[in-house]
C-alpha positions in Angstrom: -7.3 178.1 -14.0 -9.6 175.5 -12.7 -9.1 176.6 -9.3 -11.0 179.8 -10.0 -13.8 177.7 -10.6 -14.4 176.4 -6.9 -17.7 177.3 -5.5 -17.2 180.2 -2.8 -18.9 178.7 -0.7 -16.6 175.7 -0.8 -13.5 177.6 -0.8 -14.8 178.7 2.7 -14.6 174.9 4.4 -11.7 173.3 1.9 -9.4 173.9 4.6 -11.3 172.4 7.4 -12.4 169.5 4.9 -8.7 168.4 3.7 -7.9 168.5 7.3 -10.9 165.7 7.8 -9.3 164.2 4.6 -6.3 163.3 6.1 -7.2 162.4 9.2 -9.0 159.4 7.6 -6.3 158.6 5.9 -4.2 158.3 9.3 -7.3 156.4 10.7 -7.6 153.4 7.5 -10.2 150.7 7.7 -10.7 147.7 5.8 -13.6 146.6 3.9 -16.7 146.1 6.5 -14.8 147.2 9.0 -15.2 150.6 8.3 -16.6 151.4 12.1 -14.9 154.5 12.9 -15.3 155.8 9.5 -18.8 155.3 9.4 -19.4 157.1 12.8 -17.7 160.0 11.7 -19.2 160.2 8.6 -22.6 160.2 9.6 -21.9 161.9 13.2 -21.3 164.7 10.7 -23.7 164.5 8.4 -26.6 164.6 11.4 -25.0 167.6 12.7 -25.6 169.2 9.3 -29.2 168.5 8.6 -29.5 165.5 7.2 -31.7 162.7 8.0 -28.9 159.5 8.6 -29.1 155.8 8.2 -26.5 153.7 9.2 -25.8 150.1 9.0 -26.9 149.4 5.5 -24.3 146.8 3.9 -23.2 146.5 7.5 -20.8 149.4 7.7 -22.7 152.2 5.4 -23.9 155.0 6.0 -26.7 156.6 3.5 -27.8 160.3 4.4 -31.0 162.5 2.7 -31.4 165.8 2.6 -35.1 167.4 1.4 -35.8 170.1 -0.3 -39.2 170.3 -1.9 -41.0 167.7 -3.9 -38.7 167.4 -7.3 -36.6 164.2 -8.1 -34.5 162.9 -6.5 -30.8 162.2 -7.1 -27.9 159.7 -5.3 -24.5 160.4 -5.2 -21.8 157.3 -3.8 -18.5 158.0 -2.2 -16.5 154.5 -0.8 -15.1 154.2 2.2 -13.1 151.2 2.9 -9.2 150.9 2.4 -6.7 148.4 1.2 -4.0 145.7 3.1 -1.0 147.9 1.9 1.8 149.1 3.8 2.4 152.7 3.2 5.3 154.4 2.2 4.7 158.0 1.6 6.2 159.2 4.6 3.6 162.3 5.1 3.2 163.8 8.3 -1.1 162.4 7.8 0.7 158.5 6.8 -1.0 155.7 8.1 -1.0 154.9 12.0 -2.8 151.2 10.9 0.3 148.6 10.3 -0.3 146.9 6.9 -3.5 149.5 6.0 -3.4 152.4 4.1 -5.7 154.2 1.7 -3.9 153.4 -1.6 -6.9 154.1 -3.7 -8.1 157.6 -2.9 -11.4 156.3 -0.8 -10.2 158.7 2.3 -10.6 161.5 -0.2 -14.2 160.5 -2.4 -15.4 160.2 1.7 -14.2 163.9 2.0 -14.9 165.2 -1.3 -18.4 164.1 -1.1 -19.2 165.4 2.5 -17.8 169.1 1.9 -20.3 169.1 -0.9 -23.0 167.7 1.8 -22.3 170.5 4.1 -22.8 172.7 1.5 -25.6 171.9 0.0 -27.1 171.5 3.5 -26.0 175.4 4.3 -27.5 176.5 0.5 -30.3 174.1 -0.2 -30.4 175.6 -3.7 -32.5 172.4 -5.2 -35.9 171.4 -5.4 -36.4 167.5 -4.9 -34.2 164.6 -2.6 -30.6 164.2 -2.3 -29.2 160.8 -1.6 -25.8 160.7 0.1 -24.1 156.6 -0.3 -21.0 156.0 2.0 -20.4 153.0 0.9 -18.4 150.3 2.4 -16.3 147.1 0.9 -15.5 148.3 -2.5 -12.6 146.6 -3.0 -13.5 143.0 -3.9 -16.1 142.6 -1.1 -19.1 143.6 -2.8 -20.1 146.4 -0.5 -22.5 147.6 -3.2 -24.2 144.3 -3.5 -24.2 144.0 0.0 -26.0 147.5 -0.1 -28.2 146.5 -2.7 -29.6 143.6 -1.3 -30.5 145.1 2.2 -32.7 147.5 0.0 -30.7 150.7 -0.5 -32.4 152.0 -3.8 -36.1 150.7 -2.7 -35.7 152.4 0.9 -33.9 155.4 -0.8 -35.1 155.4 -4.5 -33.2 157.8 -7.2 -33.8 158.9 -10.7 -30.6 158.7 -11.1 -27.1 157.7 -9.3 -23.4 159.1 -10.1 -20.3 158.2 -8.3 -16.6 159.8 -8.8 -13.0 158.1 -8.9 -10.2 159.5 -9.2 -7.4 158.7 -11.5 -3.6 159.3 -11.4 -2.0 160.2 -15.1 -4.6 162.7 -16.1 -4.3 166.6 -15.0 -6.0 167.2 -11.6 -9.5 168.5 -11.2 -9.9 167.8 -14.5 -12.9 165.3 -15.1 -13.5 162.6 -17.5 -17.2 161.1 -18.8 -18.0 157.5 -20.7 -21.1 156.2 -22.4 -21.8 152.7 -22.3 -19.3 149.8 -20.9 -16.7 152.1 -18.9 -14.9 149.1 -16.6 -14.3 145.4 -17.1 -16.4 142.8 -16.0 -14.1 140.6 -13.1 -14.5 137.2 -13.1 -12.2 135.0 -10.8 -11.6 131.3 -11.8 -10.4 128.7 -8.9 -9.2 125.7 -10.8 -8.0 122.1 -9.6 -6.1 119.3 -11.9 -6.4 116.3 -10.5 -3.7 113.3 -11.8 -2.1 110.4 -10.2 1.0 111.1 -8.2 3.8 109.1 -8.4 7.9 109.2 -8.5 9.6 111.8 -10.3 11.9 108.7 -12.2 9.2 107.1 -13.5 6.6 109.6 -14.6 5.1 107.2 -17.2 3.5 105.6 -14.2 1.8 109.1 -13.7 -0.5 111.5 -14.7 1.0 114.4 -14.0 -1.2 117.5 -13.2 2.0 120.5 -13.7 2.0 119.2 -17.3 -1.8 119.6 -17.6 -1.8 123.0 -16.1 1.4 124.1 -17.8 -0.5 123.0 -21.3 -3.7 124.8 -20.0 -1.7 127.8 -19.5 -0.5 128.2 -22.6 -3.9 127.0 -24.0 -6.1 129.6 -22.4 -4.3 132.3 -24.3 -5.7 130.8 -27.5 -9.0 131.6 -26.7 -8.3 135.8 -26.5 -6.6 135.5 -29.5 -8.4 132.5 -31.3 -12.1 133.4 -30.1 -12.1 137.3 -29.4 -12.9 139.5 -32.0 -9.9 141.5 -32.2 -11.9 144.5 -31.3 -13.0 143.5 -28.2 -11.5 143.3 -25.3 -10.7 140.4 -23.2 -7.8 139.6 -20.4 -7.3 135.4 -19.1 -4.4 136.2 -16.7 -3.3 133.3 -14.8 -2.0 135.0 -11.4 -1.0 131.8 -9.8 -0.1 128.0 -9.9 0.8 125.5 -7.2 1.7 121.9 -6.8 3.8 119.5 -5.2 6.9 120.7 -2.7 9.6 118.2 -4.2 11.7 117.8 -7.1 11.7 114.0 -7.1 7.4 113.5 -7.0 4.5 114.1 -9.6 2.1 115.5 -7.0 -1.4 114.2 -7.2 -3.1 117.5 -7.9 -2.1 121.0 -8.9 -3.8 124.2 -8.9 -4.6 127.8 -10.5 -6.6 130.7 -10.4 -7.1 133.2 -12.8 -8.8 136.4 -13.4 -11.1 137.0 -16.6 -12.2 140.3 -18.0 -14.0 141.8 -20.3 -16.1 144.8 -21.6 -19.2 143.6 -22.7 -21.4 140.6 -21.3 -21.2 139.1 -24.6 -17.5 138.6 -24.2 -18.1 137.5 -20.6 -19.9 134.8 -21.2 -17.9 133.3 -24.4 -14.6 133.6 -21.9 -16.7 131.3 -19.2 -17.9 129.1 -21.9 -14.7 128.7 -23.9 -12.8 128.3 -20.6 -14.5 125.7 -19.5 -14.4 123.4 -21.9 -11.4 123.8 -22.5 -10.1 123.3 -19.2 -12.1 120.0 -18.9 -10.1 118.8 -22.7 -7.0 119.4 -21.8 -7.3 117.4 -18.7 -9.1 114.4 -19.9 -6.4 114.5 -23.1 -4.5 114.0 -20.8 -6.0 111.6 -18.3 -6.5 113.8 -15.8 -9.9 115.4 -14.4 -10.6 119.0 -13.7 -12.5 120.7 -11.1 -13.6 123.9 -11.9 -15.1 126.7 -9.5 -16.1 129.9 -11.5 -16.9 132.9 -9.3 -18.9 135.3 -11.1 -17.5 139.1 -8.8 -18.3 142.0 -10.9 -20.4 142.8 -13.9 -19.3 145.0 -16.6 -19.7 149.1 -15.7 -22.0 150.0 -18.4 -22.6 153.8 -17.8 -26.4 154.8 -19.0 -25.9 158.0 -21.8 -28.4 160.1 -21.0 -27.3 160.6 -17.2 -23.8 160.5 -18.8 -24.4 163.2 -21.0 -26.1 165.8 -18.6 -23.3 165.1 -16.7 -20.7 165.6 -18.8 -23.0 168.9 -20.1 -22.8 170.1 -17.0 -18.9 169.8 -16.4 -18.3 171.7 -19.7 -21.1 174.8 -18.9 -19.2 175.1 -15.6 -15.4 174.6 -16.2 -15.3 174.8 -20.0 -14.4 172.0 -22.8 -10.8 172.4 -22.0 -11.1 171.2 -18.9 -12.8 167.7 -19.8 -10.8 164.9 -20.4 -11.2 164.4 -24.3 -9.4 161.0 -24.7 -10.9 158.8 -21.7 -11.1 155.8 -23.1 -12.6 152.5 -20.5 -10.6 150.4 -18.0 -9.9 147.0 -17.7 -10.2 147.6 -13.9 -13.7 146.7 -12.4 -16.0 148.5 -9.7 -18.4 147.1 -7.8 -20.5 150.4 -8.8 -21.7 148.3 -12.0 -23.9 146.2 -9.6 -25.6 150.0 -9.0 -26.0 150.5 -12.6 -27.6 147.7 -13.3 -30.4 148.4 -11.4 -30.6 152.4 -11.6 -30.1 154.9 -14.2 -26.4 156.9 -13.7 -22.8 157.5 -14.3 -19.7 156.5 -13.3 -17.3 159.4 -13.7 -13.5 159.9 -13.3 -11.2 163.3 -11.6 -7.8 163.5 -12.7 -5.5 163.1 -9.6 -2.3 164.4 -11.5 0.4 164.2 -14.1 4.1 163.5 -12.9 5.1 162.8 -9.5 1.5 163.5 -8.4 0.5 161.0 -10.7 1.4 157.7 -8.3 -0.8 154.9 -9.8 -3.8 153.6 -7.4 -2.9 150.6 -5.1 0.5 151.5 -5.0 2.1 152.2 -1.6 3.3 155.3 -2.4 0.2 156.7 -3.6 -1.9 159.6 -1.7 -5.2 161.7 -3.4 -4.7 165.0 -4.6 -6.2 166.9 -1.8 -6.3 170.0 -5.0 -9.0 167.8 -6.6 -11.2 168.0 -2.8 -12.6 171.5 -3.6 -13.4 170.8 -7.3 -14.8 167.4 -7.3 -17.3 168.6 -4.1 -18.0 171.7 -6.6 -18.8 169.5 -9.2 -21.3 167.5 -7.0 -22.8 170.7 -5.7 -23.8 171.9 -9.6 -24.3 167.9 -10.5 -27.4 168.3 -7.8 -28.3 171.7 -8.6 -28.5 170.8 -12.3 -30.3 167.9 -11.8 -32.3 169.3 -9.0 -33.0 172.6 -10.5 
């Protein structure tokens, strides 16, 4: 059983640690607004030794513990929550209208300070551990918030890992990648403008619904058209306004989309191709475009040989079985990749469940595993020991 294979010395505090669990949950905060959560956080972190910063990327909280003069190693938990209503009904729910912690952040926070509090009781390592509460992860860019106010120069790491969980795959069980792990997100703001005019006489117009309504079809053309089939790319077009009557051609129209990919390459083709072809349709049809191309996260390229001890470390401790053996990457994104791009590490992934544990992420019924709490903060205790050692 994977259970068996909790520290003892987390065992001890997983009660008292789920309990902290859900009382974040019940206390959700949105993206830099994480005040309360950041007090708490580092309010317990001081108590237990550790030297605390807060404030970095406005809400986060970064916390070192010393021991000796080895490396040095960082470890990121997130902290913010999403603009979700929550449905679960649990006696822990939500007390924030419209704000609930719908992607597990409640329990990385609480995962990753029961394994401070033990590693500050034990101190079985020889180097600097790097604690990152990090705030904004969802869409903000809390990391390159982070980033940019200095976080790896004032608190430099060999290497960095950070944990998500992930609903579908058997809890506790834990999942490793090499090389491009999650999507690249791109978001593209787009404006068509025509010539208005009356719906009865539309030859007197340049109508922008029919230029967007040819784009949209058009854009698919370059995934299958431009892609190497074995590469991955996504053009969705999430949404398309114009005019408000039946009986005129509005003067303008717009659409956003989001573009993904796995590789940089393929990032750049998708802005290139889009681009021009965006500006063709309209002017083949008489009509200008205006595009505004927002550049949000890179692709999550995970480095291989801090994936590999990490991974080497899971199976010495739990066992091959106990991997997941068919991870493949995501076509989500995570603001993480900023992180890697700048510092050797990992990006690593803890089942949440199968079944009706299994509630997918951003859903409003969904709630973390609190079974995964004792092995995830295990796993960071012999990640740091291992690295540390």
């Amino acid at each position: 059983m994977i259970a068996d294979a909790v520290l003892p010395g987390i065992a001890a505090i997983q009660e008292e640690m789920i309990a902290l669990r859900h009382s974040l949950h019940a206390h959700p905060e949105l993206g830099f607004e994480e005040f309360a959560t950041s007090e708490r956080v580092a309010a317990c972190l001081t108590q237990w030794g550790f030297e605390v910063c807060t404030g970095v990327g406005k809400t986060g909280v970064v916390a070192t513990l010393k021991n000796g003069e080895g490396r040095s190693i960082g470890l990121r938990a997130d902290m913010d929550a999403l603009p979700i209503q929550e449905t679960t009904g649990l006696p822990y729910a939500s007390r924030i209208d419209g704000v609930m912690h719908a992607c597990g952040h409640d329990g990385h926070t609480a995962t990753l300070l029961t394994a401070a509090k033990h590693l500050a009781q034990t101190r079985a390592f020889n180097g600097t551990v790097n604690l990152i509460f990090q705030p904004a992860e969802e869409g903000l860019g809390g990391a390159r918030k982070m980033l940019e106010e200095g976080l790896l120069e004032r608190f430099p790491c060999d290497a960095i890992f950070a944990m998500h969980n992930v609903p579908g795959y058997p809890v506790g069980h834990l999942g490793f990648y090499s090389g491009p792990f999650m999507a690249s997100a791109d978001t593209v703001n787009i404006k068509i403008i025509g010539n208005g005019g009356h719906g009865a006489v539309p030859h007197k117009a340049v109508d922008p619904v029919l230029v967007c309504s040819s784009i949209v079809i058009a854009l698919q053309s370059i995934v299958s058209r431009n892609v190497n089939p074995q590469d991955m790319a996504i053009i969705t077009v999430g949404s398309l306004h114009a005019g408000s009557a039946s009986n005129v051609i509005p003067s303008s129209a717009e659409m956003s989309l989001s573009v993904r990919a796995l590789t940089p390459e393929i990032r750049h083709l998708l802005e290139v191709r889009i681009t021009e072809l965006v500006n063709g349709q309209a002017a083949s049809f008489g009509a200008r475009a205006h595009i505004d191309y927002q550049h949000c996260h890179p692709v999550l390229i995970n480095h291989p040989e801090p994936t590999a001890f990490a991974r080497e470390v899971a199976r010495e401790w739990l066992g091959e079985g106990q991997l997941i053996d068919d991870l493949r990457p995501f076509t989500a994104s995570e603001d993480f990749a900023f992180v890697l791009e700048k510092c050797p590490g990992s990006y690593l992934v803890i089942g949440n469940g199968e079944g009706d544990s299994g509630c997918l992420l951003h859903n409003p019924g969904y709630d973390f595993n609190d079974a995964c709490l004792p092995i995830g903060a295990s796993y960071w205790v012999k990640l740091v020991e291992g690295f540390l050692g």
